[in-house]
C-alpha positions in Angstrom: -179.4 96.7 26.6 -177.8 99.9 27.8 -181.3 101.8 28.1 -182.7 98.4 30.2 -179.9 98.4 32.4 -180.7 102.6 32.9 -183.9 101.8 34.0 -183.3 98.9 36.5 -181.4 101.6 38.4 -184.7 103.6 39.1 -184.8 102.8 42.9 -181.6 104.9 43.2 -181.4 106.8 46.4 -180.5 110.9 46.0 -178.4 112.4 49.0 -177.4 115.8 48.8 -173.5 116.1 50.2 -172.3 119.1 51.5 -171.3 121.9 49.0 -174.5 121.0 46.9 -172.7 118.0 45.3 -175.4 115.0 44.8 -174.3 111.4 45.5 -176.3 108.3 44.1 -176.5 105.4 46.6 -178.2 101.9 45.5 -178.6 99.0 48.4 -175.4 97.0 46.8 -173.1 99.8 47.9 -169.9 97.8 48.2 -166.2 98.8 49.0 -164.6 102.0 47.1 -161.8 101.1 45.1 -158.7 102.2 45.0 -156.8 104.1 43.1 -159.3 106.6 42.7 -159.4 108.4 38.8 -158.3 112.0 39.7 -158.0 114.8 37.5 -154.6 116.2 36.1 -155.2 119.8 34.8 -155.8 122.1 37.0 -154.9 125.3 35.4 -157.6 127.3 33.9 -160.1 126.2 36.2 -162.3 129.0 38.0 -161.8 129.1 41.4 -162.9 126.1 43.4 -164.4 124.1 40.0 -161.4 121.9 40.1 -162.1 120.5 43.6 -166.0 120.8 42.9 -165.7 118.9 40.0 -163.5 116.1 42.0 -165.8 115.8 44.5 -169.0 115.0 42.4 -166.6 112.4 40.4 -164.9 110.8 43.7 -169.3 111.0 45.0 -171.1 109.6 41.9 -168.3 107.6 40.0 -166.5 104.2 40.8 -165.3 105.4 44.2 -168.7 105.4 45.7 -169.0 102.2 45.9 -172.6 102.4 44.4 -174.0 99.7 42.5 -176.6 100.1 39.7 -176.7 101.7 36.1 -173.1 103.6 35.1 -173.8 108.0 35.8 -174.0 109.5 32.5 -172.4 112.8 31.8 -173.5 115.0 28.4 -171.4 117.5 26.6 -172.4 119.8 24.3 -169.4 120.2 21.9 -169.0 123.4 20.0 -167.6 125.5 22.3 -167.8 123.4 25.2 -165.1 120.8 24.5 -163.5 122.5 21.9 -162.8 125.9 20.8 -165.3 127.4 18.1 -167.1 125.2 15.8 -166.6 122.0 13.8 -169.8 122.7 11.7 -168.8 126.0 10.5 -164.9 124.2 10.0 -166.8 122.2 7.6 -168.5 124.1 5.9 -165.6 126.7 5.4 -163.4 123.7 4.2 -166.1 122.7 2.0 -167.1 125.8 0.3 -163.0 126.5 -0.5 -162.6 123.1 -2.0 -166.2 122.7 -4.1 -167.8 120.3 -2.2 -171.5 121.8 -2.1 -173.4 119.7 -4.0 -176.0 121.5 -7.1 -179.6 120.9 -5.2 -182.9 120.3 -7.9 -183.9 123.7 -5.9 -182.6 125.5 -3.5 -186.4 126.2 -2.0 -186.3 122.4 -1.7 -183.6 122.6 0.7 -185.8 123.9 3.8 -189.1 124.3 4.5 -188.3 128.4 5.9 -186.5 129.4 3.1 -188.1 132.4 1.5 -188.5 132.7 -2.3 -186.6 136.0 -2.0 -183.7 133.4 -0.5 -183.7 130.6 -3.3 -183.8 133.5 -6.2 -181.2 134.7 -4.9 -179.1 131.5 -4.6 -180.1 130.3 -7.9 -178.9 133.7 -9.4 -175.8 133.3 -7.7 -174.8 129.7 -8.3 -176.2 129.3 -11.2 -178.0 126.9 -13.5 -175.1 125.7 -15.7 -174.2 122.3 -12.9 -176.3 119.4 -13.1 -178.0 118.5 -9.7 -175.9 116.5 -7.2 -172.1 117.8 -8.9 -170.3 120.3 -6.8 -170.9 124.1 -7.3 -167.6 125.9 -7.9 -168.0 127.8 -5.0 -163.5 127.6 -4.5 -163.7 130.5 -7.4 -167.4 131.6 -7.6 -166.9 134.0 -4.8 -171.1 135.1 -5.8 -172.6 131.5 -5.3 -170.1 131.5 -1.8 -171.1 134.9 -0.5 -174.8 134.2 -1.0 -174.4 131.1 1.2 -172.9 132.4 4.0 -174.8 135.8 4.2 -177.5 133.5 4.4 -176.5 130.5 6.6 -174.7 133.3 9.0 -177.2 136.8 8.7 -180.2 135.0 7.7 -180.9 137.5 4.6 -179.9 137.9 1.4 -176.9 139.6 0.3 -179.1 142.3 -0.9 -181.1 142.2 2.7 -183.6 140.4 2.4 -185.2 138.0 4.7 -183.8 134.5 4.4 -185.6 132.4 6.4 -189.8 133.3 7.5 -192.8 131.0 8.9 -193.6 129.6 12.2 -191.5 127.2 14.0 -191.0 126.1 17.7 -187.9 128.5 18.6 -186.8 126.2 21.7 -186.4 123.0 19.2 -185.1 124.3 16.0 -183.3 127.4 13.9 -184.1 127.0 10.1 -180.6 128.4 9.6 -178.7 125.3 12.0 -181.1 122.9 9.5 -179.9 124.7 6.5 -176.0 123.8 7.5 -177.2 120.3 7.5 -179.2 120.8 4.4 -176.0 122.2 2.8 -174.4 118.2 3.5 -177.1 117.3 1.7 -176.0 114.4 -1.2 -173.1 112.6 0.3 -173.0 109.6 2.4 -172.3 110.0 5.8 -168.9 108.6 5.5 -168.0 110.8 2.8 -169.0 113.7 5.1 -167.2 112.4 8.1 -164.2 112.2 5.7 -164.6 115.5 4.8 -165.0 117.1 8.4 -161.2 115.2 9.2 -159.8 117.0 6.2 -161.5 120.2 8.0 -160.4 119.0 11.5 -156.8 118.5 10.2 -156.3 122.0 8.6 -158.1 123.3 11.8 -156.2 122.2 14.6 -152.8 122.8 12.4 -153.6 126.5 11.9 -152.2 129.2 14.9 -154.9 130.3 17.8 -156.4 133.2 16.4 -156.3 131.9 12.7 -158.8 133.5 10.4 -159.7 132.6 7.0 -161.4 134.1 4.1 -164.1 132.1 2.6 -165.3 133.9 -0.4 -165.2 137.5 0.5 -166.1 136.8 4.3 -163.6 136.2 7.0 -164.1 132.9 9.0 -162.3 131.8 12.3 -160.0 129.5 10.6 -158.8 127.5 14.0 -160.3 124.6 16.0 -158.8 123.6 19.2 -159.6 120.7 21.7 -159.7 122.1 25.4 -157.4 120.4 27.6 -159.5 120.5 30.5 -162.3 119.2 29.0 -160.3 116.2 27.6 -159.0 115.8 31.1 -162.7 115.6 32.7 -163.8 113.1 30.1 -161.1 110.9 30.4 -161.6 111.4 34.4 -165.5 110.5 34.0 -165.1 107.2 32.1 -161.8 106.3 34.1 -164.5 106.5 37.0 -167.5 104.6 34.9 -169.5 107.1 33.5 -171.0 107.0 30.6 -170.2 109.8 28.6 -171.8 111.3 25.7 -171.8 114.3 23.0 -174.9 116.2 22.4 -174.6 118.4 19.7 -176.5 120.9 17.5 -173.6 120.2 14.7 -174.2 117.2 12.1 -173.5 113.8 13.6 -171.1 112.7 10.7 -169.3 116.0 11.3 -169.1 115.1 15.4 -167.7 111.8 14.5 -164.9 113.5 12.6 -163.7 115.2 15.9 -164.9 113.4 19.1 -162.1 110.1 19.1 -160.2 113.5 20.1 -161.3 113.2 23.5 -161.8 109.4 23.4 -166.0 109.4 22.5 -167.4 106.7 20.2 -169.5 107.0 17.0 -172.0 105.2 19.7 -171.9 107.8 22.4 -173.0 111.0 20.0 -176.1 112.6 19.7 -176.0 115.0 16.8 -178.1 116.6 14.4 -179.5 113.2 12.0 -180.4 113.4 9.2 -182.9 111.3 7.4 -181.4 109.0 4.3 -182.6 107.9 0.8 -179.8 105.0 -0.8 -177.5 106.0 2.1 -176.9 109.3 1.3 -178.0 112.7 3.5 -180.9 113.7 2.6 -182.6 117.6 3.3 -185.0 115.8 6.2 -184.2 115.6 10.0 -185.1 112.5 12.4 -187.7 113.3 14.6 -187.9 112.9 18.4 -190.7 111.9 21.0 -193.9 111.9 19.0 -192.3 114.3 16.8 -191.9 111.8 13.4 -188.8 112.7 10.8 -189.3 116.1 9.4 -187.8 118.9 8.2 -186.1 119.7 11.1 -188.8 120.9 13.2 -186.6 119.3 15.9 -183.1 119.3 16.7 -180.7 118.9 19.2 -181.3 122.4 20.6 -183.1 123.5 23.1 -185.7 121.3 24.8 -184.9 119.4 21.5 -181.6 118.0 23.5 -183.6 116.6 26.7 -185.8 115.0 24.2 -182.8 113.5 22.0 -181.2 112.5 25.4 -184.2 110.9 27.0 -184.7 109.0 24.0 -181.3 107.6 22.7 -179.3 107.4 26.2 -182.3 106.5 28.3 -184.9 105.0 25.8 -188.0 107.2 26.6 -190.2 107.0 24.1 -193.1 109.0 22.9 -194.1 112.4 24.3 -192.5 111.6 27.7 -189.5 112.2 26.2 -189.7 116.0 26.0 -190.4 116.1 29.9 -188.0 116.1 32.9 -187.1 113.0 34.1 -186.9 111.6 37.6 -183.6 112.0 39.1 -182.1 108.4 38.4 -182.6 108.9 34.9 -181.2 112.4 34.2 -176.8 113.2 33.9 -174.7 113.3 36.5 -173.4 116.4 34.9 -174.4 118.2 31.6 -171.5 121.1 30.8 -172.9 123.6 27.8 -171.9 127.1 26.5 -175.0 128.8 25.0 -179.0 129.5 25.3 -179.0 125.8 23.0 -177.7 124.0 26.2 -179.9 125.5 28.9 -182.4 122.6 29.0 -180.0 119.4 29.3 -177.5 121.4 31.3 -180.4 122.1 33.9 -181.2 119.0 33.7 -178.2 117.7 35.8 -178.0 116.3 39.0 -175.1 116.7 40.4 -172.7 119.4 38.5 -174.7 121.8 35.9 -171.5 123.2 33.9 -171.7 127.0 32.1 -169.0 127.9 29.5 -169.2 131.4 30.1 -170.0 132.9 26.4 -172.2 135.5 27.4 -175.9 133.9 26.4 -178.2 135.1 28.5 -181.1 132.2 29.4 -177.9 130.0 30.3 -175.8 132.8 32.7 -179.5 133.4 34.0 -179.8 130.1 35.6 -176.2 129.6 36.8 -175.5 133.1 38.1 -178.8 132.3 40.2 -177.2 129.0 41.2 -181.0 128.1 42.3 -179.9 124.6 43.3 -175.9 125.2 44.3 -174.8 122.8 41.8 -174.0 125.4 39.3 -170.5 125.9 38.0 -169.1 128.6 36.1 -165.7 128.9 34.0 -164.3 131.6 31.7 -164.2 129.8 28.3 -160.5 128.6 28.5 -159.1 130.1 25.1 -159.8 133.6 24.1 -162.3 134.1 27.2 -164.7 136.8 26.7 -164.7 139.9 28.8 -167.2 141.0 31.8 -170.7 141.8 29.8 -170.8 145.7 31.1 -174.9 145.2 31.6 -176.8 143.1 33.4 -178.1 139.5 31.9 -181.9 140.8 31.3 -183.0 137.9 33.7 -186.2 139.2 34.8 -187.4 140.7 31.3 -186.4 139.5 28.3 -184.2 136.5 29.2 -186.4 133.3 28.6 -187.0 132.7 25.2 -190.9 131.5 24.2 -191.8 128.6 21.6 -192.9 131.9 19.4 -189.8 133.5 20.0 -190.7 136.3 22.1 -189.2 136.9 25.2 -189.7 137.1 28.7 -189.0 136.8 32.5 -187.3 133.7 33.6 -188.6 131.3 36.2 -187.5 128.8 38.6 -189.2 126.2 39.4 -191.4 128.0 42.3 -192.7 130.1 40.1 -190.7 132.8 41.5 -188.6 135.2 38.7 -185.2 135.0 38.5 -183.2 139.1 39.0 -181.2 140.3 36.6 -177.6 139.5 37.2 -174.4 140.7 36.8 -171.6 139.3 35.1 -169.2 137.9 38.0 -167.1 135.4 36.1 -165.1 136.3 33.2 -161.7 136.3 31.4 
């Protein structure tokens, strides 16, 4: 019903306000209510993002008086709403209290992993626990340290390659399946009960907390931003719809996002395929992509596709293509080259985490539409990059993973730019 109700709203009206902020108009445009939701924090907002976020709120929300389908507005999560990540939280919590599960084969695990890769895991870990029991990673520091030189270098701990072969490099990264690979066994619940054990210890632990893991040292912190709980409280106070879109594990997303008041029904995560209701080592596929491997996730393009099809209901190859403007977010707020599509794909607000990655500072430093917002990340904020973003060389990232000049739409290529907003 929520998709049906997205579409009825396709004669929306666009009207650009001044200072670049789109408003949506529908013919039953009745009185504004009162009481308008504001928002509360203020502080660590970049210069006029407070007011511009306000005004695209007070524009598209309940205040408008616009009838029609509720505005959406997407969040990416890691980095975005809170501080570092919830999939690497997990895994960190997992590894240090031996809930890995024994696969048959570790070369079963993903289709990219190399043979060099699964000899050397199976060298590690061992032979000696049955498939499907937990390795005992808390005190085999060698099965541990092969897993995250893998999951975090992708090689081996002697070097070697980890993961090789072709794949789309704006849908997928063998090494973000692999994390969800690494779930593989458990339910979904027993996962999401696992990730609040994680969240817990996490959001306990100091700012700056790091942890060692085996031999390597993890950030060992996780910390909601206030801001970002203030907008999202704002949005749905003023009827939008708001969802997560992550490239972490759903059941790991569930753990965290009642944080900042999201439902199990508004995130789109990393899902993976189940046999007897437990995770298995296959992905869901999106658009005329069918369940796979993971040769799509919620990266990339692979996040316009996931939020045509589950917020908006396009089906089929459609999905991985643009929409018109009535059925795209209100606002889309991301922190890394994994967001650039869906964040771009906004309407009225396109938000940038500033975490220096380059495709994503491209398009908002060049502000080609002037709905392009940029904030320091709001803990621990990185410094001014010292060189230019590469925009007009090597800042686009190909399907085959090369790189090249970026675009706009015109056709025109985006300059290299400097970076303007920092901590």
């Amino acid at each position: 019903m929520r998709n049906k109700r997205r579409w009825l709203a396709a004669g929306a009206v666009l009207a650009v306000a001044g200072g670049g902020i789109a408003t949506a108009q529908t013919a039953t445009a009745g009185p504004a209510p009162r009481n308008c939701p504001t928002l509360h924090v203020s502080k660590g907002w970049y210069g006029a993002n407070h007011a511009a976020l306000q005004k695209m709120i007070d524009e598209r929300g309940s205040c408008s008086g616009s009838g029609g389908a509720k505005p959406v507005a997407t969040f990416d999560w890691d980095n975005t709403v809170v501080k570092n990540d919830v999939s690497d939280a997990t895994l960190a919590w997992m590894l240090r209290h031996d809930k890995v599960l024994q696969p048959t084969s570790w070369k079963a695990t993903n289709k990219w992993l190399t043979d060099d890769a699964a000899r050397a895991l199976t060298k590690a870990c061992g032979t000696s626990v049955r498939p499907g029991r937990p390795l005992p990673t808390s005190t085999d520091t060698g099965c541990t340290d092969e897993i995250l030189d893998i999951y975090q270098d992708e090689k081996t701990s002697d070097g070697k390659t980890a993961f090789a072969g072709e794949w789309n490099h704006r849908r997928t990264v063998p090494s973000y399946v692999w994390i969800t690979q690494l779930f593989g066994g458990r339910t979904p619940a027993q996962l999401t009960g696992i990730a609040r054990k994680a969240r817990a210890e996490n959001l306990a632990a100091p700012v700056g907390t790091e942890q060692k893991v085996g031999t390597h040292t993890m950030e060992g912190y996780v910390r909601y931003y206030d801001q970002q709980r203030d907008l999202i409280h704002t949005l749905q106070k003023a009827g939008f719809d708001v969802y997560i879109v992550s490239a972490s594990s759903e059941p790991v997303v569930r753990a965290w996002a009642p944080g900042v008041g999201i439902d199990r029904d508004h995130i789109v995560g990393i899902r993976n395929t189940l046999r007897h209701g437990r995770l298995t080592y296959g992905v869901q596929g999106c658009g005329d992509v069918k369940d796979t491997h993971g040769e799509v996730l919620t990266y990339m393009d692979g996040k316009r596709c996931w939020i045509n099809q589950a917020i908006y209901g396009v089906k089929g190859a459609k999905a991985w293509k643009q929409q018109d403007p009535a059925h795209r977010p209100a606002l889309a707020a991301g922190d890394a080259e994994t967001d650039v599509t869906f964040v771009g794909d906004a309407t009225g607000v396109h938000l940038a985490i500033n975490r220096n990655k380059t495709e994503l500072m491209c398009r908002a430093y060049d502000n080609g539409d002037g709905r392009w917002l940029i904030n320091p990340m709001f803990i621990e904020p990185k410094k001014r990059q010292a060189a230019p973003y590469p925009c007009a060389t090597k800042g686009y990232v190909h399907p085959d993973g090369t790189l090249g000049p970026i675009h706009r739409p015109d056709g025109s290529v985006i300059p290299d730019q400097q970076d303007r907003i920092h901590g």
